[in-house]
C-alpha positions as a printed NumPy array, in Angstrom:
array([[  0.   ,   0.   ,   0.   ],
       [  1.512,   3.058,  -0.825],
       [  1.615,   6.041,   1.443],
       [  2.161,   9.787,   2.13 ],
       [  5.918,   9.24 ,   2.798],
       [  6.305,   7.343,  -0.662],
       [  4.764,  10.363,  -2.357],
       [  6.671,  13.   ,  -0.839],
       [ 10.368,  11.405,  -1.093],
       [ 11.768,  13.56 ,  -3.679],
       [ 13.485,  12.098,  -6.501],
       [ 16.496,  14.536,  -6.637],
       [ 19.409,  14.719,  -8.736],
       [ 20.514,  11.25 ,  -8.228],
       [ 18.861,   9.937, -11.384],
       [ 20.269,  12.373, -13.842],
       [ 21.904,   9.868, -17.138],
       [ 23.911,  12.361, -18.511],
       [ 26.389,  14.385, -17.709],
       [ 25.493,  16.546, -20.059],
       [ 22.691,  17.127, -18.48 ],
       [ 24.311,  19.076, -15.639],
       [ 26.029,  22.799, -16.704],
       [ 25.188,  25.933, -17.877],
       [ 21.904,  26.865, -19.465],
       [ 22.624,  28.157, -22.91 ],
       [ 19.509,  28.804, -24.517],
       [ 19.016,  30.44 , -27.827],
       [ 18.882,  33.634, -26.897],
       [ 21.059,  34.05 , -23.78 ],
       [ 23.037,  32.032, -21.124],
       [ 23.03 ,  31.501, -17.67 ],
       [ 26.028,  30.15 , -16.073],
       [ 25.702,  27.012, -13.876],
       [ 25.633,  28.227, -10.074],
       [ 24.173,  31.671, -11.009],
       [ 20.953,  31.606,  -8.541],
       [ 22.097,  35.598,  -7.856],
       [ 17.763,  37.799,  -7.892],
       [ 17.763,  39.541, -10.478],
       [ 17.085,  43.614,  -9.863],
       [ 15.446,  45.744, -12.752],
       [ 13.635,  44.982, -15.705],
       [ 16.435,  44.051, -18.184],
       [ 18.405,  41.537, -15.887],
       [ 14.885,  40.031, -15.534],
       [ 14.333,  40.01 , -19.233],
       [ 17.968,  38.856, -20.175],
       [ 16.903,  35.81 , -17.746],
       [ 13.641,  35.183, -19.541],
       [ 15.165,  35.637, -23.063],
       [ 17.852,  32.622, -21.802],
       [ 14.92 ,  30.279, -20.507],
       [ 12.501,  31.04 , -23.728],
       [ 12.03 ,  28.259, -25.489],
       [ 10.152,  24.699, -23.47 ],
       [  6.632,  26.204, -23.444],
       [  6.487,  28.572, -26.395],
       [  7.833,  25.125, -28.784],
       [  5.559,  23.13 , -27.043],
       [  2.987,  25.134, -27.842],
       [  3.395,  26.813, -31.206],
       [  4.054,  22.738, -32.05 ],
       [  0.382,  22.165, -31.166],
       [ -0.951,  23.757, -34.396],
       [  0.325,  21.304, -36.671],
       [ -1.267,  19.983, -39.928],
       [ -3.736,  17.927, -38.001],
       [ -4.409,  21.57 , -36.009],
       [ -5.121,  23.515, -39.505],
       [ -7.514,  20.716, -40.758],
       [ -9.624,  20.54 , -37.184],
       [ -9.68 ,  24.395, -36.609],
       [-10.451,  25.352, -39.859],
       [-13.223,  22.569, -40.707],
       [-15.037,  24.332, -37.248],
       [-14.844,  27.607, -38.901],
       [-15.849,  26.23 , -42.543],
       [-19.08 ,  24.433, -40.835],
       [-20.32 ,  25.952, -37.819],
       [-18.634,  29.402, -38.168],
       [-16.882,  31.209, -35.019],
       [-19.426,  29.16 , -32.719],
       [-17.075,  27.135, -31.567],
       [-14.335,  29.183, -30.375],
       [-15.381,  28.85 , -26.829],
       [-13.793,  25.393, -26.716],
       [-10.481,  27.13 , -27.21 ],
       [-11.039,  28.998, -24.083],
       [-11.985,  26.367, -22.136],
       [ -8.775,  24.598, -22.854],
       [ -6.684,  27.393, -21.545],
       [ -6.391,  26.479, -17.787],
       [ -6.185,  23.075, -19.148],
       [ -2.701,  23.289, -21.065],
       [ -1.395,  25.581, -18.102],
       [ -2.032,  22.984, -15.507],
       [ -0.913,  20.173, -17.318],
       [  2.046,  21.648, -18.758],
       [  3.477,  23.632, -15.523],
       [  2.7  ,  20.371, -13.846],
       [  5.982,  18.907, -16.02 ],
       [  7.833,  21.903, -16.124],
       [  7.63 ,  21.678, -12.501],
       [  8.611,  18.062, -12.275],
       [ 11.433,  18.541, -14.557],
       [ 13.089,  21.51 , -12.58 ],
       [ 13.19 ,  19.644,  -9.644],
       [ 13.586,  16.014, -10.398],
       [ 16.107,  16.418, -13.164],
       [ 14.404,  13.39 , -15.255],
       [ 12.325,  12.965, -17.976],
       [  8.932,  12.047, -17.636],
       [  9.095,   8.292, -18.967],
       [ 11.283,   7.801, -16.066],
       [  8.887,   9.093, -13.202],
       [  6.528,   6.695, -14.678],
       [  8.601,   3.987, -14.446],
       [ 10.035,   5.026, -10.576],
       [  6.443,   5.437,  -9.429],
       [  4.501,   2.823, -11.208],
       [  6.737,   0.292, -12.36 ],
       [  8.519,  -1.55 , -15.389],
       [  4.981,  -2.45 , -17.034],
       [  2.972,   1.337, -17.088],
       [  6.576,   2.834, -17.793],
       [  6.901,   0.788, -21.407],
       [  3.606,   1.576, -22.09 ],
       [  3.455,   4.733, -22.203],
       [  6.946,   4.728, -24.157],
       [  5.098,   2.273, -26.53 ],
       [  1.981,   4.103, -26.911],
       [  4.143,   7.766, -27.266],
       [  5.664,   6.059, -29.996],
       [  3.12 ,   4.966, -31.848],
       [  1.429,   8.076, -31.771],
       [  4.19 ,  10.272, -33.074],
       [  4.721,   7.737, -35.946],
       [  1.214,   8.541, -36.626],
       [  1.522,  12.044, -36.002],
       [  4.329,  12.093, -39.082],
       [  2.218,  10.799, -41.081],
       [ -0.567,  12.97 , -40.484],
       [  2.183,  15.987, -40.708],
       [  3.032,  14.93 , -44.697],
       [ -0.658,  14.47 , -45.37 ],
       [ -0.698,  17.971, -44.468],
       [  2.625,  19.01 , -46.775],
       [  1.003,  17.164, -49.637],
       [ -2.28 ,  19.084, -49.965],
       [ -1.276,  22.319, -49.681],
       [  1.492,  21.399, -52.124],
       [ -0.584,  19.89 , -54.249],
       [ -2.199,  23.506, -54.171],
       [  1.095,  25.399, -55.098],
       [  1.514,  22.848, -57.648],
       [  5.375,  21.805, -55.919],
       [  6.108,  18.263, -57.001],
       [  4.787,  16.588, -54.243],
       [  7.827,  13.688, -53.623],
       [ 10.442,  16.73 , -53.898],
       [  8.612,  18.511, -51.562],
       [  8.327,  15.538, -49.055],
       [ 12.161,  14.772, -49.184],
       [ 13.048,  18.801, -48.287],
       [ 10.395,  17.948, -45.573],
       [ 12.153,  15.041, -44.432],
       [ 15.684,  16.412, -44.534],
       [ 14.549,  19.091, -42.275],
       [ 13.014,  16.804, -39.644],
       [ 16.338,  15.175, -39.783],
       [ 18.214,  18.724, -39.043],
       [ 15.993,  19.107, -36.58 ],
       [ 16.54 ,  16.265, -34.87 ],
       [ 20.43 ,  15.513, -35.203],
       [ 22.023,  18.821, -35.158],
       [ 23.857,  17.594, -32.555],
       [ 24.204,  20.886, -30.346],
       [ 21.48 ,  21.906, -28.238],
       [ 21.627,  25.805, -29.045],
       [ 21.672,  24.959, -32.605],
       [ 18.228,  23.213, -31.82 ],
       [ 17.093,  25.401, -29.967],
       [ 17.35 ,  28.241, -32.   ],
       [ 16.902,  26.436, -35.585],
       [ 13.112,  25.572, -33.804],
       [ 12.617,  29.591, -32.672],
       [ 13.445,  30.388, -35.999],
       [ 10.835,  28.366, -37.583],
       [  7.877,  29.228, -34.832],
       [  8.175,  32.919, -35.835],
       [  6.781,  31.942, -38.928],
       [  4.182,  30.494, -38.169],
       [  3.165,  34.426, -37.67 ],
       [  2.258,  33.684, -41.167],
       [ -1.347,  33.339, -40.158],
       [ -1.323,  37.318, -38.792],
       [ -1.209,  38.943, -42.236],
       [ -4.392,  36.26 , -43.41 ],
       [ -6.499,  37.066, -40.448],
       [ -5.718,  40.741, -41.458],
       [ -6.816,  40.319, -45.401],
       [ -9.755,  37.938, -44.62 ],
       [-11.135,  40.767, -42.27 ],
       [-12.747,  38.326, -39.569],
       [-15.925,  39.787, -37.464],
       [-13.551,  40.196, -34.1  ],
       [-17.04 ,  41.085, -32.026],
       [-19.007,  38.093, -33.038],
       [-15.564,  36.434, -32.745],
       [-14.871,  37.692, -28.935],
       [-18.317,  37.147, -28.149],
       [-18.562,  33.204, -29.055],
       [-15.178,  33.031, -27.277],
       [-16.619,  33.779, -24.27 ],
       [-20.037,  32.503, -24.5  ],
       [-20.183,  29.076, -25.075],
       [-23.091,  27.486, -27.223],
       [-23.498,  24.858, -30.028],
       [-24.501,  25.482, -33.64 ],
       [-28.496,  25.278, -34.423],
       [-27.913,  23.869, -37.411],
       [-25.492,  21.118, -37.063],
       [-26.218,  17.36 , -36.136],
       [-25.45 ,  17.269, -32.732],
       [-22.87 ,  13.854, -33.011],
       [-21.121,  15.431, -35.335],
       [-20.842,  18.75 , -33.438],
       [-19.412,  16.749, -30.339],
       [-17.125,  14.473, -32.648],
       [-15.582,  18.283, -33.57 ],
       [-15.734,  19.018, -30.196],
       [-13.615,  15.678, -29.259],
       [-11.356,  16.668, -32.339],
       [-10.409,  20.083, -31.167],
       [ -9.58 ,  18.923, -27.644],
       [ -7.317,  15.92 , -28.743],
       [ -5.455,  18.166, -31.079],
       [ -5.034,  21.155, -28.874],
       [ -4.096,  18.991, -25.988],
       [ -1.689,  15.752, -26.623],
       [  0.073,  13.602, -24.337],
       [  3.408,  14.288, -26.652],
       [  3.115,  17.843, -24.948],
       [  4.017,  16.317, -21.507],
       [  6.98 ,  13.737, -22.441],
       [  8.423,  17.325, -24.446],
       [  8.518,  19.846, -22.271],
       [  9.912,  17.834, -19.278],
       [ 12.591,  16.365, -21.378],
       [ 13.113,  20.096, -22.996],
       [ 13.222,  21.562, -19.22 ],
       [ 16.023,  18.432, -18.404],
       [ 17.858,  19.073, -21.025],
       [ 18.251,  22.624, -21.21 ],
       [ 19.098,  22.123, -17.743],
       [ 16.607,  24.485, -16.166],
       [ 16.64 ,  24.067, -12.16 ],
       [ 13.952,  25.446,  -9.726],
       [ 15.469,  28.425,  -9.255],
       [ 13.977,  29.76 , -12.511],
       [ 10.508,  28.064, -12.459],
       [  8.942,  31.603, -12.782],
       [ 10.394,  32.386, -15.718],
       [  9.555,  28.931, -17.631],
       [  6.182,  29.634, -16.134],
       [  6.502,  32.941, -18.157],
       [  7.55 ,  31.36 , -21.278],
       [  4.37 ,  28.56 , -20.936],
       [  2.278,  31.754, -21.25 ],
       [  3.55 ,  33.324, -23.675],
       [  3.275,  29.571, -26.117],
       [ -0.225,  29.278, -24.637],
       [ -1.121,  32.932, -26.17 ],
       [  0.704,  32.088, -29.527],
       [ -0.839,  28.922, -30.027],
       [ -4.665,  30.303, -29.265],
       [ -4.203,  33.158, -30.89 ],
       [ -3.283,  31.184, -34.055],
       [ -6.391,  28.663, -33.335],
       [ -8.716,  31.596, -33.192],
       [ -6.906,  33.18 , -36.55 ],
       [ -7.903,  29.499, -38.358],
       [-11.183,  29.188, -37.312],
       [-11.979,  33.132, -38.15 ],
       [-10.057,  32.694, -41.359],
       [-12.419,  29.662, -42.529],
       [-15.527,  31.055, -40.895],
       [-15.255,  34.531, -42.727],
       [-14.087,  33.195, -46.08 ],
       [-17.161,  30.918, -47.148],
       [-19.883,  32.555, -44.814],
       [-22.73 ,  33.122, -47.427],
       [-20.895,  30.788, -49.856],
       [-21.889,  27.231, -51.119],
       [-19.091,  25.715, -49.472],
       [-19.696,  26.661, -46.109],
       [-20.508,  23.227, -44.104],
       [-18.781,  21.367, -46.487],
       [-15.284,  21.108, -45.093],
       [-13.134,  18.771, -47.301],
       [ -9.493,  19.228, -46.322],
       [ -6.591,  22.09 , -45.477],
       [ -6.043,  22.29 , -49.781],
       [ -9.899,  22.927, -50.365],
       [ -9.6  ,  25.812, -47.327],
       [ -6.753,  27.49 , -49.525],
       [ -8.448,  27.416, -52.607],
       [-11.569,  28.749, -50.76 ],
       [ -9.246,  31.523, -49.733],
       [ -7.886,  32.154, -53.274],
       [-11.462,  32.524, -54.954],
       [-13.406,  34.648, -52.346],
       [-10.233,  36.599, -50.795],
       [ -7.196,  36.703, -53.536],
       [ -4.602,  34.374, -54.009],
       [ -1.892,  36.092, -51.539],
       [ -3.392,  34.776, -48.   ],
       [ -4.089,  31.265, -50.054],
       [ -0.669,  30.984, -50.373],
       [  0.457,  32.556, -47.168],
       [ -2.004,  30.008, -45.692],
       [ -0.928,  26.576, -47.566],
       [  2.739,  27.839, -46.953],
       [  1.872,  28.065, -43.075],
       [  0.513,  24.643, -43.778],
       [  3.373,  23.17 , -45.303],
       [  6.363,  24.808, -45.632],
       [  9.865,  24.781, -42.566],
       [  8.102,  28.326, -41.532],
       [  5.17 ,  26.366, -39.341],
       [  5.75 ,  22.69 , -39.719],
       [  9.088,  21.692, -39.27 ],
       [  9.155,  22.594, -35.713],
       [  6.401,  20.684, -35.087],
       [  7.266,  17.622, -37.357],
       [ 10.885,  17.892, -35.23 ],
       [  9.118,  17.547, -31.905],
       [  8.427,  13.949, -32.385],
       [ 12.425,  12.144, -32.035],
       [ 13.297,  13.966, -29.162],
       [ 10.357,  13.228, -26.797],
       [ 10.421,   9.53 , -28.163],
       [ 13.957,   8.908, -27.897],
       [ 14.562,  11.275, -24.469],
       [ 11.408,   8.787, -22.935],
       [ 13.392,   5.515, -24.687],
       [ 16.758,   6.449, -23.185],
       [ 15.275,   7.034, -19.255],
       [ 13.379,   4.042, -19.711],
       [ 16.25 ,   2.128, -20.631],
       [ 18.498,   4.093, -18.677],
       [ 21.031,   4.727, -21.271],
       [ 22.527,   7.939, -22.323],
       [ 20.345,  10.096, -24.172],
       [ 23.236,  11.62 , -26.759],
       [ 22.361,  10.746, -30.726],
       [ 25.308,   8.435, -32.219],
       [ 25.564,   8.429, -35.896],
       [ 24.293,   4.513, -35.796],
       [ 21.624,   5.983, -33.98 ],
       [ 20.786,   8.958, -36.724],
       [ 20.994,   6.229, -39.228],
       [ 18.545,   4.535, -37.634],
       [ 16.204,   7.33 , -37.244],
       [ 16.345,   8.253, -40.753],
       [ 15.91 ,   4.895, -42.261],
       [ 12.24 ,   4.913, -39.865],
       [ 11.55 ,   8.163, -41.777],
       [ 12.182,   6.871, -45.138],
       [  9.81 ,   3.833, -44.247],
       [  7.157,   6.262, -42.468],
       [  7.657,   8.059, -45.977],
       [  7.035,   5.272, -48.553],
       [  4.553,   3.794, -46.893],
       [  2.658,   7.276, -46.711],
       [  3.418,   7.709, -50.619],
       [  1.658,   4.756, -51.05 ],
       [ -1.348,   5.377, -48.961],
       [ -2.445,   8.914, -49.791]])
């Protein structure tokens, strides 16, 4: 039987893998040297501090409006109009408790979250929910390509040269081989998906109806109440994903941010919570506003049809801003890139082996891409 003592013994530092793991913190836009736990006095020192830590929550985040994101958001918008938005509110306090929950538990126990699984509930729930984590980001690749290939297919790119410049960046991604490089490689690519900011703007959106279904929830009159709940289902399981736990512990770990600056990863959480609503709002506006009055409004066929939507009633810039958010390095490669760490950080403290990527180990990973890639060829 288990008891109070058993959940309050702290885990500590004594199950770190790595030595690299242990050092300073050199984040993309700053560092902080190991043993500097000095308050910081006046609003730069405090910004220089946040600047250093950025990067855990707003990835996670920004990473949550993938391909899968674009098709769910916009087929609300495209069926029911903004009527919907209030689930995006709802799910606010959700992603800050769950995700400051493993920030937290990453500060202080130093290990991934795979491994508190497998210290608190043993060998059998700790492989499955490796297992099932891995399954589901194979998945998730899959469903990232779909995305490349329709709104390719839209800018009429050759589709298989297209996939491999896809695939090659995933690979960056994952086996640059230098944390900073990572780090700042993924920033790079989250600003755009800002992409989405000059479409809202040419679309012109109704922001009062918009603000108002925010905050007042209610379901469409006209829509068959299974499927309204299905999309209701849909929206939650792509705006909130198990993924988003193993990540940001592991991210927290190994960016080796301690307790001492909890506040300020709690500050960068916020700040990827406001990105990634923002941009959920912007897709479901976008498709609302663009075939409102039109005969394609409430019937949603994929991400492709919503750009060519865009491109007949709007003009064909924000189409092509919009499939480019959908498929090009500028929005998706971060969040195609999020699925080898996570997976292999949750492997290694599983196994308890070192968590570094060998070249065997690259090779490895790449040759599961290529198969993930043919076999998605083949299927779509």
């Amino acid at each position: 039987m288990s008891s109070i003592t058993e959940f309050a013994t702290p885990l500590g530092r004594s199950a770190v893998l790595d030595e690299a793991q242990i050092g300073h913190i050199n984040g993309a836009l700053g560092t902080i040297r190991q043993g500097d736990i000095a308050p910081r006095t006046g609003w730069l020192a405090k910004l220089r501090t946040l600047l250093a830590i950025l990067g855990p929550g707003l990835i996670v985040m920004v990473g949550d409006n993938d391909a899968g994101a674009f098709g769910t958001y916009t087929q609300a918008g495209q069926d029911y109009g903004t009527t919907l938005l209030w689930t995006l509110a709802l799910l606010i306090p959700v992603l800050y408790v769950n995700q400051e929950m493993v920030l937290r538990l990453g500060a202080v126990s130093g290990v991934g979250h795979a491994r508190l699984i497998l210290e608190r509930f043993g060998k059998f729930w700790g492989a499955f929910s490796v297992i099932d984590l891995f399954l589901l980001n194979a998945l998730t690749i899959v469903t990232e390509f779909i995305g490349i290939s329709l709104a390719l297919g839209y800018l009429g790119v050759p589709k298989p040269l297209g996939v491999v410049v896809a695939a090659t960046l995933i690979m960056i991604a994952a086996c640059t081989g230098n944390f900073r490089r990572f780090e700042r490689f993924s920033l790079l690519l989250v600003v755009g998906s800002l992409a989405l900011v000059p479409v809202f703007l040419m679309v012109h959106p109704p922001v009062g109806r918009m603000v108002g279904d925010f905050l007042m929830p209610r379901l469409p009159h006209d829509g068959s109440l299974n499927e309204v709940m299905l999309l209701i289902i849909a929206i939650v399981g792509t705006t909130v994903a198990p993924w988003q736990l193993f990540f940001q512990q592991s991210y927290v770990v190994d960016k080796r941010i301690t307790s001492r600056f909890i506040q300020y990863e709690r500050a960068d959480l916020w700040i990827g919570i406001v990105f990634v609503t923002v941009g959920a709002v912007a897709l479901m506006g976008v498709a609302a506003a663009t075939f409102a009055g039109h005969p394609e409004f409430g019937r949603f066929s994929d991400a492709g049809g919503v750009a060519s939507g865009l491109e007949k009633y709007v003009g064909a810039v924000p189409a092509v801003l919009f499939a480019l958010a959908c498929s090009t390095p500028a929005s998706s490669a971060p969040r195609r890139s999020r699925c080898p760490p996570p997976t292999r950080s949750a492997m290694c403290w599983i196994c308890a082996t070192r968590c570094t990527v060998s070249r065997p180990r690259q090779r490895r990973f790449m040759r599961s891409i290529a198969v993930l890639l043919q076999w998605q060829q083949h299927s779509f």
